[in-house]
The first five atom37 places (N, CA, C, CB, O) and aatype in JSON, in Angstrom:
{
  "aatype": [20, 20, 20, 20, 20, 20, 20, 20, 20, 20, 20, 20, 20, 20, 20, 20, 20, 20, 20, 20, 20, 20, 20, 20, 20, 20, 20, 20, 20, 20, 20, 20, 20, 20, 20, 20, 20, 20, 20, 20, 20, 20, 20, 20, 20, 20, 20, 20, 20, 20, 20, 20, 20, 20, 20, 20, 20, 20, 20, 20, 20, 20, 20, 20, 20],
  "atom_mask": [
    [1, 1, 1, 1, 1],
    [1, 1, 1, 1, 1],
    [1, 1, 1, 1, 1],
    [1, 1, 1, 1, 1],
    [1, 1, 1, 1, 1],
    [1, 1, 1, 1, 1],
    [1, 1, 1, 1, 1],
    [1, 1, 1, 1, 1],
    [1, 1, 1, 1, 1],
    [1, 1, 1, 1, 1],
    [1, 1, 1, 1, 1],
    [1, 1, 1, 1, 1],
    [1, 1, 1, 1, 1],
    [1, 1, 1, 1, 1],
    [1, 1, 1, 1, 1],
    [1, 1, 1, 1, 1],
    [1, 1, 1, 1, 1],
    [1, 1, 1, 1, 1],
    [1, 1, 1, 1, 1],
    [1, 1, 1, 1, 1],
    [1, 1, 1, 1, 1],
    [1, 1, 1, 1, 1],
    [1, 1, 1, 1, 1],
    [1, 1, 1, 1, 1],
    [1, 1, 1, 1, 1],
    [1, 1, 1, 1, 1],
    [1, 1, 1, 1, 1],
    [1, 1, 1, 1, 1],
    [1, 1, 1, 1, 1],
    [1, 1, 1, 1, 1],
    [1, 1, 1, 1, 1],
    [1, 1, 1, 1, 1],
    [1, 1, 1, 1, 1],
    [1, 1, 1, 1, 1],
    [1, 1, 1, 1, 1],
    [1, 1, 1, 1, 1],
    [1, 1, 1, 1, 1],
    [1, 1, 1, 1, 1],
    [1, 1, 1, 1, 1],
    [1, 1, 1, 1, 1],
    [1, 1, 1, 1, 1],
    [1, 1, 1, 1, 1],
    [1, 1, 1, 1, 1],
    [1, 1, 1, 1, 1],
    [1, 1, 1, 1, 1],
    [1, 1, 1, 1, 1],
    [1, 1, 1, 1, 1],
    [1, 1, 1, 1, 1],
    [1, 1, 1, 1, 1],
    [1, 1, 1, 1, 1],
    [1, 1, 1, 1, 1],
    [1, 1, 1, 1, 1],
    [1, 1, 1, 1, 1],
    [1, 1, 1, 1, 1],
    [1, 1, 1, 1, 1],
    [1, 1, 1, 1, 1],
    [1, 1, 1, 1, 1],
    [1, 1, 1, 1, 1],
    [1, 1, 1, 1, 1],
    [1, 1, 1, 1, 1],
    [1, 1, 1, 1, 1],
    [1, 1, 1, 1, 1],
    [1, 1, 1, 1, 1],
    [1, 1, 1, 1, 1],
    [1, 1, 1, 1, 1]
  ],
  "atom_positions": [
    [[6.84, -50.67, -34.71], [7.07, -50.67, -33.28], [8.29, -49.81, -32.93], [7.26, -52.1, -32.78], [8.3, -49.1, -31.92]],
    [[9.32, -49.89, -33.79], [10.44, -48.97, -33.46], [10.18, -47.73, -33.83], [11.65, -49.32, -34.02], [10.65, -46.87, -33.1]],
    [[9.61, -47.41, -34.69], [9.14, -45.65, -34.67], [8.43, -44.97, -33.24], [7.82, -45.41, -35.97], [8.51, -43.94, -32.57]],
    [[7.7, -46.23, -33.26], [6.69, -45.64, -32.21], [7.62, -45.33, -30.49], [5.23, -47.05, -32.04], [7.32, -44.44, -29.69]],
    [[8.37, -46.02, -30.39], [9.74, -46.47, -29.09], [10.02, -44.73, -29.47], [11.59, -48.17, -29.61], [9.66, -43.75, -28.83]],
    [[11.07, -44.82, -31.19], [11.93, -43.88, -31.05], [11.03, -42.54, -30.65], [12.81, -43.81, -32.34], [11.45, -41.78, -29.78]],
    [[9.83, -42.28, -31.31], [9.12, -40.97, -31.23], [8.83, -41.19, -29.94], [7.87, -40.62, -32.2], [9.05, -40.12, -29.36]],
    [[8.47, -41.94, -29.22], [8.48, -41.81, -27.41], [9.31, -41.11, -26.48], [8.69, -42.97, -26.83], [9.04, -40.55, -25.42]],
    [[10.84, -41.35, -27.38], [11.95, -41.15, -26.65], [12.44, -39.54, -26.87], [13.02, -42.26, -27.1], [12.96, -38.75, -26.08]],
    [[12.07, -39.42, -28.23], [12.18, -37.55, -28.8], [11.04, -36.56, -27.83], [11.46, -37.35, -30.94], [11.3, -35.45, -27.35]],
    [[10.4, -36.94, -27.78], [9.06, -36.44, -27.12], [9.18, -35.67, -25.55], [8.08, -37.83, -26.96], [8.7, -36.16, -24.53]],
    [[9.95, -34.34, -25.61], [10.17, -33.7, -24.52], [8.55, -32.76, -23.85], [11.52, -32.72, -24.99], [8.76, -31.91, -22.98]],
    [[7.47, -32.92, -24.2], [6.24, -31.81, -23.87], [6.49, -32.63, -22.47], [4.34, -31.78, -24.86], [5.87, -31.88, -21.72]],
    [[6.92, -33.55, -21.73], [6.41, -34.08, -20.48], [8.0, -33.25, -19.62], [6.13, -36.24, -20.48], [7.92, -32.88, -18.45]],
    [[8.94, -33.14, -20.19], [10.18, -32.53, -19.59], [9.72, -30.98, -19.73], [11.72, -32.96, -20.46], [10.37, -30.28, -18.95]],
    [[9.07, -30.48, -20.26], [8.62, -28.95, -20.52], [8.06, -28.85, -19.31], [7.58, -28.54, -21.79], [8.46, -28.16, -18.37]],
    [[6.93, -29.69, -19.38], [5.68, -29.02, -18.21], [6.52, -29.42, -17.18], [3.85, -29.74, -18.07], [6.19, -28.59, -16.34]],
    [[7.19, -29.96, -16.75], [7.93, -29.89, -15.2], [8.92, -28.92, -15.33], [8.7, -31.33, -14.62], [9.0, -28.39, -14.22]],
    [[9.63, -28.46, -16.0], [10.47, -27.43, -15.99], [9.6, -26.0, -15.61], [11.18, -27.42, -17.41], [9.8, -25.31, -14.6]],
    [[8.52, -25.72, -16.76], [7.4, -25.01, -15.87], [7.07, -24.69, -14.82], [6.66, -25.3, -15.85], [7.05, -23.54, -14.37]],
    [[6.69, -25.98, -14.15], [6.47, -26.66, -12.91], [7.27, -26.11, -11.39], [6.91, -28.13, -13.27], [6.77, -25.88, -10.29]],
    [[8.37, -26.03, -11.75], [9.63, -26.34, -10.9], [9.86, -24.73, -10.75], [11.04, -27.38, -11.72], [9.97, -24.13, -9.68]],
    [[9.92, -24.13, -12.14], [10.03, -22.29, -11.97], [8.83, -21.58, -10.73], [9.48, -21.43, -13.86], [9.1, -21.02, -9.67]],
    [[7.34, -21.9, -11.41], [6.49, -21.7, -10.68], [6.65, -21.94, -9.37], [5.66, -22.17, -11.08], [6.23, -21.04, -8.64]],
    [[7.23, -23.09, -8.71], [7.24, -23.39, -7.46], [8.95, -22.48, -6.87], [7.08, -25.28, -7.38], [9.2, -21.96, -5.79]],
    [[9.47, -22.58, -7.64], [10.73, -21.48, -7.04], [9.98, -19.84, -7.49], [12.72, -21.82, -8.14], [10.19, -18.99, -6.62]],
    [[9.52, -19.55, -8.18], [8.59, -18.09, -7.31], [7.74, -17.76, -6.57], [8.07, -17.42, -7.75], [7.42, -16.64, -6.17]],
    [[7.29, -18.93, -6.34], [6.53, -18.77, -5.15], [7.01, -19.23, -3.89], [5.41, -19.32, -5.32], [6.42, -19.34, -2.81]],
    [[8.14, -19.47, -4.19], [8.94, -19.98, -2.83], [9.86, -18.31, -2.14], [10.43, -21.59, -3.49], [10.11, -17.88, -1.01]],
    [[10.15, -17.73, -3.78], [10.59, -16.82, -3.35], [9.53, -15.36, -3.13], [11.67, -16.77, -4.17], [9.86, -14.52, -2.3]],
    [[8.51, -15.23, -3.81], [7.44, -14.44, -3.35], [7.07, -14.3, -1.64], [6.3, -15.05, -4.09], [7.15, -13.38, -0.81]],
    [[6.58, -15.83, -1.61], [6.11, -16.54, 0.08], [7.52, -15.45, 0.8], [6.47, -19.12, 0.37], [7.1, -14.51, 1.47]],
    [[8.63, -15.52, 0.7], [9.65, -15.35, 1.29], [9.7, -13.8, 1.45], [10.74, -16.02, 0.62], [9.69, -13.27, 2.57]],
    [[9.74, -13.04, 0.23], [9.75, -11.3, 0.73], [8.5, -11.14, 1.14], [10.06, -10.03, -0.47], [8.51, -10.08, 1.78]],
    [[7.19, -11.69, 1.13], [5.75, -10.77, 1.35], [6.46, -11.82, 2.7], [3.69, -10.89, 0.26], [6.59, -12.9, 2.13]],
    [[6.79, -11.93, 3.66], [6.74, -12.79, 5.26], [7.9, -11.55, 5.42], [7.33, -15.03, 5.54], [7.62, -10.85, 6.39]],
    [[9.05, -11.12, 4.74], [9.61, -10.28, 5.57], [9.22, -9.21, 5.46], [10.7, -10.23, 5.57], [9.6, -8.29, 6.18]],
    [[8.31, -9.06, 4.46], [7.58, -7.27, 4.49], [6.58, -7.39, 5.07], [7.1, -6.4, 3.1], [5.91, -6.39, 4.81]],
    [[5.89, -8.23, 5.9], [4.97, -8.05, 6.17], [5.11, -7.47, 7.48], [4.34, -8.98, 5.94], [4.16, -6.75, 7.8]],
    [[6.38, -7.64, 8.63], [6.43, -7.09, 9.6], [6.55, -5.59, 9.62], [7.22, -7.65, 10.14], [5.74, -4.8, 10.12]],
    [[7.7, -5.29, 8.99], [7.35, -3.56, 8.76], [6.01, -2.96, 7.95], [8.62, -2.92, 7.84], [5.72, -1.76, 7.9]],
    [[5.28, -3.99, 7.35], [3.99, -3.29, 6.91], [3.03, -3.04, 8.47], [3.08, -4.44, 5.62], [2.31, -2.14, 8.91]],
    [[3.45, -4.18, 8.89], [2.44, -4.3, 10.46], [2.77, -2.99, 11.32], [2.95, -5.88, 11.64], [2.0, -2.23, 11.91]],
    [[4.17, -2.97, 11.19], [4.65, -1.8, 12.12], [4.24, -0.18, 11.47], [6.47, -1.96, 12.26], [3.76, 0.71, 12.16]],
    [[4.5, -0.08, 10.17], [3.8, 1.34, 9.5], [2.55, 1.46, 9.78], [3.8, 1.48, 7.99], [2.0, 2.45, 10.26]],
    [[1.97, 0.22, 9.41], [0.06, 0.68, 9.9], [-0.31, 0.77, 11.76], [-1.29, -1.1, 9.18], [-1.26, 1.47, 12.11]],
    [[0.3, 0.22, 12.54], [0.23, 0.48, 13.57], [0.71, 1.6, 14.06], [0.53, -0.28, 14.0], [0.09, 2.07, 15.01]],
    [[2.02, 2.38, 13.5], [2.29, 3.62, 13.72], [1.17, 4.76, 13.11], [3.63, 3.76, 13.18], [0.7, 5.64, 13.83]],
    [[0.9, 4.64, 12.03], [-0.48, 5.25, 11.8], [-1.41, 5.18, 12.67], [-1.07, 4.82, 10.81], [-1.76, 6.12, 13.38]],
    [[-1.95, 3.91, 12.68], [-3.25, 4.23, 13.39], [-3.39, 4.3, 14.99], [-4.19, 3.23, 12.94], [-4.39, 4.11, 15.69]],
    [[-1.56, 4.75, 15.45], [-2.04, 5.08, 16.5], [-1.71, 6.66, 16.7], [-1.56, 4.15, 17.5], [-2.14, 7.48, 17.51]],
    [[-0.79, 6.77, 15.66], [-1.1, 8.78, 15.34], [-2.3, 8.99, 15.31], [-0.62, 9.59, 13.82], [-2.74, 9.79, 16.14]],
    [[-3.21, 8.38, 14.37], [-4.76, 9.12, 13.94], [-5.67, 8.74, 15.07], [-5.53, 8.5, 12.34], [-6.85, 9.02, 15.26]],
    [[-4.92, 8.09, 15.68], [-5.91, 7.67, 17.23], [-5.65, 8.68, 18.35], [-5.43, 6.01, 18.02], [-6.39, 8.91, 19.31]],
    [[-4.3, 9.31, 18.03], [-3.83, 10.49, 19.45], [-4.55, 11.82, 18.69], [-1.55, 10.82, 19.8], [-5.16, 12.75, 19.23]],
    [[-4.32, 11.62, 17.46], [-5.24, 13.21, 16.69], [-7.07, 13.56, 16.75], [-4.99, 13.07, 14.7], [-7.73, 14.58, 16.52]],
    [[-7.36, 12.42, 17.11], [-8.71, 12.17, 17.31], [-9.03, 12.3, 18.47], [-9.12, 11.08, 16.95], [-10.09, 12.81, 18.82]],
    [[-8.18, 11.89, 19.19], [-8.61, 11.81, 20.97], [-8.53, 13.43, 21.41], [-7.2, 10.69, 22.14], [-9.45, 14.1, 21.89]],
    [[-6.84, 13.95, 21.05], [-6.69, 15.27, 21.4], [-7.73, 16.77, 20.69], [-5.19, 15.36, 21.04], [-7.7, 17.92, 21.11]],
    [[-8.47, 16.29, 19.66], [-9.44, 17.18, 19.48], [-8.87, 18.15, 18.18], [-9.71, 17.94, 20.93], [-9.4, 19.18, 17.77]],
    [[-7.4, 17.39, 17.58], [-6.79, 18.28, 16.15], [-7.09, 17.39, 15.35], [-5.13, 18.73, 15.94], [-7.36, 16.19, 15.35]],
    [[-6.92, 18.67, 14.29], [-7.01, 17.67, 12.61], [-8.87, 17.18, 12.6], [-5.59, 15.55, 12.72], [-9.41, 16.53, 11.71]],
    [[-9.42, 17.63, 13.63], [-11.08, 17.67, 13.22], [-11.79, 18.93, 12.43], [-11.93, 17.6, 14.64], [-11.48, 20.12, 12.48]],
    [[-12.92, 18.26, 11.63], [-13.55, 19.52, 10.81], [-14.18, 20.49, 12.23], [-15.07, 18.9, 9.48], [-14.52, 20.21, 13.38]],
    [[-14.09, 21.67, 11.45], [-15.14, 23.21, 12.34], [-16.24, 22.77, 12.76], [-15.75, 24.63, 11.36], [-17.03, 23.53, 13.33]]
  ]
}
């Protein structure tokens, strides 16, 4: 009975997988965090595009012969 106690008590695989655990959730805490602030200047680059290729289209340049 006391082996079985002490080897209970040595037995870190249950302190591993939460340490795991805990990393995973702090990169994705910090991932979540830069893709939310890049996502506004991504919004703003593609909207500046596509409203260049929308004035180049309308005005009749940058079309094939």
């Amino acid at each position: 009975m006391f082996k079985m106690i002490s080897k209970l008590l040595k037995d870190e695989s249950g302190a591993t997988a939460i340490e795991y655990g805990l990393i995973a959730a702090l990169v994705s805490v910090a991932a979540i965090g830069a893709l939310g602030a890049m996502g506004d200047s991504l919004d703003g680059i593609f909207t500046f595009v596509s409203t260049t290729l929308e004035a180049a289209v309308t005005s009749g340049t940058g079309g094939t012969p």
